[in-house]
N, C-alpha and C positions, 0 to 999 in steps of 0.2 A: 459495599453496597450503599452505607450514606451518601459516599461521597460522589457516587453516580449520580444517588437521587438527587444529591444539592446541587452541582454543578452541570453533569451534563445537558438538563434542560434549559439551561439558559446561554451554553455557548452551540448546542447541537446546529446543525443546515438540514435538516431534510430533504436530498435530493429528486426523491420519487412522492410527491403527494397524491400522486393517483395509488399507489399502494397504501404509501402512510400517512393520510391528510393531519393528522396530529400526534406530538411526541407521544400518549398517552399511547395510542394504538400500536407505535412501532416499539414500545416500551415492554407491554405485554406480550410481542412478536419476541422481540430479543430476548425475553424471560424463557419461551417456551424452547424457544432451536438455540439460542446464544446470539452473538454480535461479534463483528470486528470495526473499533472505533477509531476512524483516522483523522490524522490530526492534519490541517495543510494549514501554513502561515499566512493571514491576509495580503493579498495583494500578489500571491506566487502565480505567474503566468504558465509555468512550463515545470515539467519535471521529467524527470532521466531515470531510468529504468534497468537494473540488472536483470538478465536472467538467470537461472541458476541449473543443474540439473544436480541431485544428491543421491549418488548408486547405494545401493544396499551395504555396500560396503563401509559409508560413510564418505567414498573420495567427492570431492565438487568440483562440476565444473559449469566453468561460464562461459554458455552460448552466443550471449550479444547483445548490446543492447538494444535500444529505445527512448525515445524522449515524446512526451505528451504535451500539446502545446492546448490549452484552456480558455475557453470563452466566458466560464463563471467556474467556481469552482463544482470540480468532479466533473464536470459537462468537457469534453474532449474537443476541439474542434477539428484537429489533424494530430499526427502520427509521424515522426521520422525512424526510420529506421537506416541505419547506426543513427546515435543520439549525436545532435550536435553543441549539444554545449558541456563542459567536463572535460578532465584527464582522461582518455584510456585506462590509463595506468591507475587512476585513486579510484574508477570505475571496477574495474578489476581486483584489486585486494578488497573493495569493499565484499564484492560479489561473495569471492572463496572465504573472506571474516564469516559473513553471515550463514555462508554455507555449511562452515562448519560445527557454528553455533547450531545451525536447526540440525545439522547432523547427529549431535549430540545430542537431542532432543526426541531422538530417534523419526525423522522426517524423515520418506524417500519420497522421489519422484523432482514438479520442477516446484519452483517456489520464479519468484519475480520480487526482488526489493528497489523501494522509490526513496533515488536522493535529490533531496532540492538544493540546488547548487546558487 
């Protein structure tokens, strides 16, 4: 918890000010329901997208991608689908890695992981 409170106000973005016009308020939000806090590199225009699906069983599999191309960050401004930038193939193992990490985690359903390439 310090090290939230000491860092993440001063690297945070705020993407919704009309929900969260100051860390303060989206602070108390994330206290009450929880947060998921993403990190993107300055300056990343695009990013590439697995999908995943993870059966009850545990098996994954990978549906397809996606690549996001960005006008600021988190702000979307189009969409490809299949992604065009990446391997197939280091898209792919990442997918079924992670899949089966959250698998063990006991996750079902689909999940989506972002690699910035």
């Amino acid at each position: 918890r310090s090290l939230l409170r000491r860092l993440v106000p001063k690297r945070a973005i705020l993407c919704n000010r009309r929900a969260y016009p100051d860390f303060a308020k989206w602070m108390r939000e994330a206290r009450r329901v929880g947060a998921v806090i993403q990190a993107v590199p300055e300056g990343t225009l695009s990013q590439t997208s697995v999908h995943v699906q993870i059966d009850p069983d545990g098996a994954t599999n990978v549906l397809g991608t996606s690549e996001a191309i960005m006008c600021q960050p988190f702000v979307r401004a189009a969409t490809w689908y299949p992604h065009t930038r990446g391997s197939w193939e280091v898209l792919q193992e990442v997918g079924h890695r992670m899949g089966r990490v959250l698998a063990a985690k006991g996750l079902v359903g689909f999940a989506s992981v972002d690699v910035i390439f």
